[in-house]
VMD Tcl script that draws the C-alpha trace (Angstrom):
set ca {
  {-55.08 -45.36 97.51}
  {-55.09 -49.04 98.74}
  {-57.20 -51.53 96.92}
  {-58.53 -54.78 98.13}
  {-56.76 -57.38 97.11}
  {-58.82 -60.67 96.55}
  {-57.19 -63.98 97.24}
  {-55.99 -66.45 94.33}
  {-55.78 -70.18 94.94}
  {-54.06 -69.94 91.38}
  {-53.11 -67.29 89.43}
  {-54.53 -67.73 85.58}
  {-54.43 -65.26 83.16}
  {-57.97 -64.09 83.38}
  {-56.76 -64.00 87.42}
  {-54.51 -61.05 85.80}
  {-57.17 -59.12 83.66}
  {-59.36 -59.14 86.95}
  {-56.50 -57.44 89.11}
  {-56.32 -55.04 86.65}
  {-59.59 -54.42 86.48}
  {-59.84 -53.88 90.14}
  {-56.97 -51.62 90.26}
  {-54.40 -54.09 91.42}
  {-51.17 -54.17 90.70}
  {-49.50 -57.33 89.35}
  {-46.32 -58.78 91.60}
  {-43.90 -60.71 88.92}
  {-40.68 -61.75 89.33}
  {-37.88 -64.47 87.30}
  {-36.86 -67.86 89.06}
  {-35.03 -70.35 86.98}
  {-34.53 -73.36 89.66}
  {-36.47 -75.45 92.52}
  {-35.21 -73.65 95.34}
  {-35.79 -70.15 94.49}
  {-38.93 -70.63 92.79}
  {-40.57 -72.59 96.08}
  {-39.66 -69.01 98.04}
  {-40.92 -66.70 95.36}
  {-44.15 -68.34 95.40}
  {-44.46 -69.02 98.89}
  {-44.19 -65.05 99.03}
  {-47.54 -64.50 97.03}
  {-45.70 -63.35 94.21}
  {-48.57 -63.62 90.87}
  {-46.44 -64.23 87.82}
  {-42.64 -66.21 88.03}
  {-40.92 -65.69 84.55}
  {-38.71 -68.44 83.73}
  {-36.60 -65.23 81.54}
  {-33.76 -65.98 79.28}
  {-31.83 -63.76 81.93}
  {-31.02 -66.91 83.25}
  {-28.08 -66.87 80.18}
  {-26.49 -63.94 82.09}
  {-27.60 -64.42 85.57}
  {-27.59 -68.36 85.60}
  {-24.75 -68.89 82.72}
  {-22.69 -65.67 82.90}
  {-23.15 -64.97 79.11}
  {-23.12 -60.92 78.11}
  {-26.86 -61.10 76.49}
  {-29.55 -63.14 76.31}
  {-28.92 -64.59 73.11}
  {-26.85 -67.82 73.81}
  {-29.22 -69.53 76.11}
  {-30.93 -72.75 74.25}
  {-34.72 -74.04 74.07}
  {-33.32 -77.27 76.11}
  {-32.06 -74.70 78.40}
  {-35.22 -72.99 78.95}
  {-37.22 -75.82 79.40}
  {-34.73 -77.38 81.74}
  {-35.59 -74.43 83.83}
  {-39.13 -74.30 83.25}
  {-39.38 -77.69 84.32}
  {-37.57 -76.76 87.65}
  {-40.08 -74.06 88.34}
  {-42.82 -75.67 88.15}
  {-42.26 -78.11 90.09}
  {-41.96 -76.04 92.90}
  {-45.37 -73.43 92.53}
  {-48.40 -74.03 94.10}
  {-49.69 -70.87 93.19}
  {-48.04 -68.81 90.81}
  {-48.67 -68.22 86.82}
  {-45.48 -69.60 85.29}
  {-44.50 -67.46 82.10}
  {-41.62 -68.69 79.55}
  {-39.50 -67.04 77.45}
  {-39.13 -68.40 74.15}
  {-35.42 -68.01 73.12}
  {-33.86 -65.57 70.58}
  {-33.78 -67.66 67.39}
  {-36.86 -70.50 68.39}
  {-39.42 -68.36 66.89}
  {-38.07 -65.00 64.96}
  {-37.97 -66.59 61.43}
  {-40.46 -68.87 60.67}
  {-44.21 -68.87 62.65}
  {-44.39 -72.95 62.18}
  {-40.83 -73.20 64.28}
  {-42.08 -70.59 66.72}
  {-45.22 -72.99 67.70}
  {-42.74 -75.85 67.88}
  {-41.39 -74.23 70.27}
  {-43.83 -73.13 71.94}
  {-45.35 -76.78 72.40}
  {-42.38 -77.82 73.36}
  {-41.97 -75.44 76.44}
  {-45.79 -76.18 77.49}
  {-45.51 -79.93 76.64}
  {-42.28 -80.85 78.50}
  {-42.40 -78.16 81.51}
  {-45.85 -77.98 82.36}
  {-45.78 -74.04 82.08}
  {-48.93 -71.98 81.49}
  {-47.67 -69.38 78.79}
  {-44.93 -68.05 76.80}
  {-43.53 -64.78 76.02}
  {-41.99 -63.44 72.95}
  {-40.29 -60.39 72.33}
  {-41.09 -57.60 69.59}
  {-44.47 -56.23 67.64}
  {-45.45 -56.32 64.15}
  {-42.71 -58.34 62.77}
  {-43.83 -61.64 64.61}
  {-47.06 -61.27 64.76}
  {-47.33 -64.37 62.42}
  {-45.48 -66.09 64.82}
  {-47.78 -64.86 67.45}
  {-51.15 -65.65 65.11}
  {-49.63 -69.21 65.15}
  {-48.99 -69.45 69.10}
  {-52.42 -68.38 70.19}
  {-54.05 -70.54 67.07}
  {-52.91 -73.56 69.09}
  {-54.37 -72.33 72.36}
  {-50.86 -71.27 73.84}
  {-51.16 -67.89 76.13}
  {-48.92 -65.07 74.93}
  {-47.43 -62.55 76.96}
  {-45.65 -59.44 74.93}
  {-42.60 -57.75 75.29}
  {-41.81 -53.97 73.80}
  {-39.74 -50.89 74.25}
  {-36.10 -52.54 75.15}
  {-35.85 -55.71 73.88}
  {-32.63 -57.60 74.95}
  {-32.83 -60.45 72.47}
  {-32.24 -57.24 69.98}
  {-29.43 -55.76 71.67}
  {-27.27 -56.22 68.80}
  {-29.56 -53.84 66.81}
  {-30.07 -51.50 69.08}
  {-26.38 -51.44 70.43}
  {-26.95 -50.27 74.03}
  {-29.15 -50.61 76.85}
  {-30.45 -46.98 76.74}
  {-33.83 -46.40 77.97}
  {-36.14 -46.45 74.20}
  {-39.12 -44.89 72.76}
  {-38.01 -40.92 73.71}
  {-38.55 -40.02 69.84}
  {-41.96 -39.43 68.94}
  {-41.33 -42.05 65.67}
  {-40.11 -44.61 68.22}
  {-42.90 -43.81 70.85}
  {-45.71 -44.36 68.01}
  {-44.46 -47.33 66.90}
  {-44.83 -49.13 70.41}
  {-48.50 -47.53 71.09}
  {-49.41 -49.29 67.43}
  {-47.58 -52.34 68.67}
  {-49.19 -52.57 71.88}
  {-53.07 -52.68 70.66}
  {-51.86 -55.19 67.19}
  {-50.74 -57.35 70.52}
  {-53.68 -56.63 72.20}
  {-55.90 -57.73 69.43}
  {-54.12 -60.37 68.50}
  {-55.43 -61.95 71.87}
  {-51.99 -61.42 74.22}
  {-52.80 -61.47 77.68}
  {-50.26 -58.81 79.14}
  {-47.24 -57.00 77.92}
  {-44.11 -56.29 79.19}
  {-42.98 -53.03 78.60}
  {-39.26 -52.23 79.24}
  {-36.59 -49.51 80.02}
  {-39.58 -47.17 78.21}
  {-40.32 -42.94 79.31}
  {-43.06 -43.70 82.48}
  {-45.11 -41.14 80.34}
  {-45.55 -43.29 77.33}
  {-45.88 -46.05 79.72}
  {-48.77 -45.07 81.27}
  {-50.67 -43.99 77.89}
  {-49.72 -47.30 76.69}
  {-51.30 -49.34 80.27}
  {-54.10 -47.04 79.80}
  {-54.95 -47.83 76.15}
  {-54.98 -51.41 76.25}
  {-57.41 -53.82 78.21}
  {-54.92 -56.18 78.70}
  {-52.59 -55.51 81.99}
  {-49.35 -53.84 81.07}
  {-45.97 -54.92 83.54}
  {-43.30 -52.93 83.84}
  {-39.50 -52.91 84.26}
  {-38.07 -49.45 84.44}
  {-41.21 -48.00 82.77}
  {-42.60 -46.19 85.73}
  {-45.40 -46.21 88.34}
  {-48.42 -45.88 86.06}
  {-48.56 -49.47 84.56}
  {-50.58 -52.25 86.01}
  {-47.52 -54.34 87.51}
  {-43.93 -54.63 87.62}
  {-41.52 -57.21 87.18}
  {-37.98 -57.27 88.30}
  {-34.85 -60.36 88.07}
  {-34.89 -62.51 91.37}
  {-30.80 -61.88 91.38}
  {-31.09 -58.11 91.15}
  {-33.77 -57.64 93.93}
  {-31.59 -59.89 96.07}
  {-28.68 -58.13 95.44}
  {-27.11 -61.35 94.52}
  {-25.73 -59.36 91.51}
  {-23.85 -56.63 92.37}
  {-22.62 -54.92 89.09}
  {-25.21 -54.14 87.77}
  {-27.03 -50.70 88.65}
  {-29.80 -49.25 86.77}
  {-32.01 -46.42 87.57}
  {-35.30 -48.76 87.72}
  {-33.84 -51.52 90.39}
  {-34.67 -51.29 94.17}
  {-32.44 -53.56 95.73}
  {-34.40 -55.03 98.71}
  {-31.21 -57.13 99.84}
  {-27.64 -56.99 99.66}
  {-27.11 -61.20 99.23}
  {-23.68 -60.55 97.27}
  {-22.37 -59.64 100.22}
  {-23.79 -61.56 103.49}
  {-23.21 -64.88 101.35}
  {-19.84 -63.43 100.62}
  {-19.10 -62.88 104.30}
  {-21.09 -66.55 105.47}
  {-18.84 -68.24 103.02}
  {-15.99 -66.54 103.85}
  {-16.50 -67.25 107.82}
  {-17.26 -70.84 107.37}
  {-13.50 -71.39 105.26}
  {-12.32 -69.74 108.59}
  {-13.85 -71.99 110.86}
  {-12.74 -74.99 108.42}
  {-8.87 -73.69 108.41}
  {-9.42 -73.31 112.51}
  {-10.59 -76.56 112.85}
  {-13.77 -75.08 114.52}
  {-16.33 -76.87 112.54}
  {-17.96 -79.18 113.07}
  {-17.42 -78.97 116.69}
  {-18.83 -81.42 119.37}
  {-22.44 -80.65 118.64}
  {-22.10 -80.94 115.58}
  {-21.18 -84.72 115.04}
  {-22.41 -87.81 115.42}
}
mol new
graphics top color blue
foreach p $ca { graphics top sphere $p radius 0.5 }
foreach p [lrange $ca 0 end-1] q [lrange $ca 1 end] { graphics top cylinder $p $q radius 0.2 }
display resetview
């Protein structure tokens, strides 16, 4: 069934508990520079994540985990110069926040203070949420992240969808309302069962975005370079690939060292 869907001048995060009080879903997606970030909000899509992806899709690093908080907020800062509309989201980095709650709201001010973004997001449950107490103490927005959580990779050892055991499952359902009443305004949920995803989105006031958790959540979120096809390695079960970029830039490139070689280009037209 359709639902209207009412316009935003700016997405906020109560914009966000509305849609998902109205039954609509929430359009997010990652942009870490200028250029990219101008066309996904141009596009009407509500929530850009400035993700520490950009260590693997920007930098080429296996994980998430090198990528800096200079690094972040160099790309933060790119974003948001370029939305008009969009709710910019920031991922704090693995190591800016895990260990100590008065370093994780360093952090965070620094990320709102020198990009101009309007919230963060940090990754796990009950073992921050000191960190998180801290964040949202100071006025900062919080956005969650459970199920797989790639700045934990290392403890988890593989990419594997999480949560099938009942133990496991629990655990995130108790994580989800601590985040929820610690005063989070959305959580991510990732690489989860779309069963348990649903029971969690349906359990929580607070909108619930997916990625490779299934239909029944109030949004989804995907990486810009995946959608685009721009990566091409990388093939999970979850990603609709809405262009194949790898390979028409591939093949534009390739055409315009031909015409180079060939001495076609520039041509008459195209001097001055």
């Amino acid at each position: 069934m359709s639902v209207a869907k009412k316009e935003y001048k700016r997405v906020t995060v109560k914009s966000l508990i509305d849609m998902k009080n109205h039954g609509e879903r929430i359009s997010m997606l990652t942009a870490y520079d200028y250029s990219m970030a101008k066309i996904v909000d141009s596009a009407g899509v509500d929530v850009i994540l400035v993700g520490d992806s950009a260590s693997n899709v920007m930098a080429g690093h296996e994980t998430t985990l090198p990528i800096t908080l200079d690094q972040m907020i160099y790309h933060a800062t790119s974003v948001v110069r370029a939305i008009d509309r969009a709710l910019i989201v920031v991922d704090i980095p693995f190591g800016s926040y895990q260990a100590d709650p008065k370093e994780a709201l360093r952090s965070a001010i620094r990320i709102m203070k020198e990009s101009g973004a309007h919230a963060i997001k940090v990754e796990g449950g009950a073992e921050i949420k000191d960190s998180i107490k801290r964040i949202l103490k100071a006025g900062i927005p919080v956005m969650g992240h459970l199920g797989l959580t790639p700045q934990s990779i290392y403890k988890f050892g593989t990419y594997t969808v999480r949560a099938k055991e009942a133990e496991e499952a629990e655990r995130l359902k108790e994580d989800a309302k601590l985040l929820e009443r610690l005063g989070c305004f959305a959580i991510v949920l990732e690489k989860i069962p779309a069963a348990l995803a649903k029971e969690v989105a349906e359990s929580v006031s607070i909108p619930v975005i997916g990625i490779g958790a299934g239909g029944g959540v109030d949004g989804q979120v995907l990486v810009i370079h995946d959608l685009l096809g721009i990566t091409h390695q990388f093939n999970p079960r979850f990603l609709r690939r809405y262009m194949n970029l790898y390979e028409e830039m591939g093949k534009a490139i390739g055409q315009y060292v031909s015409d180079v070689k060939e001495r076609d280009f520039p041509n008459e037209q195209e001097q001055y």
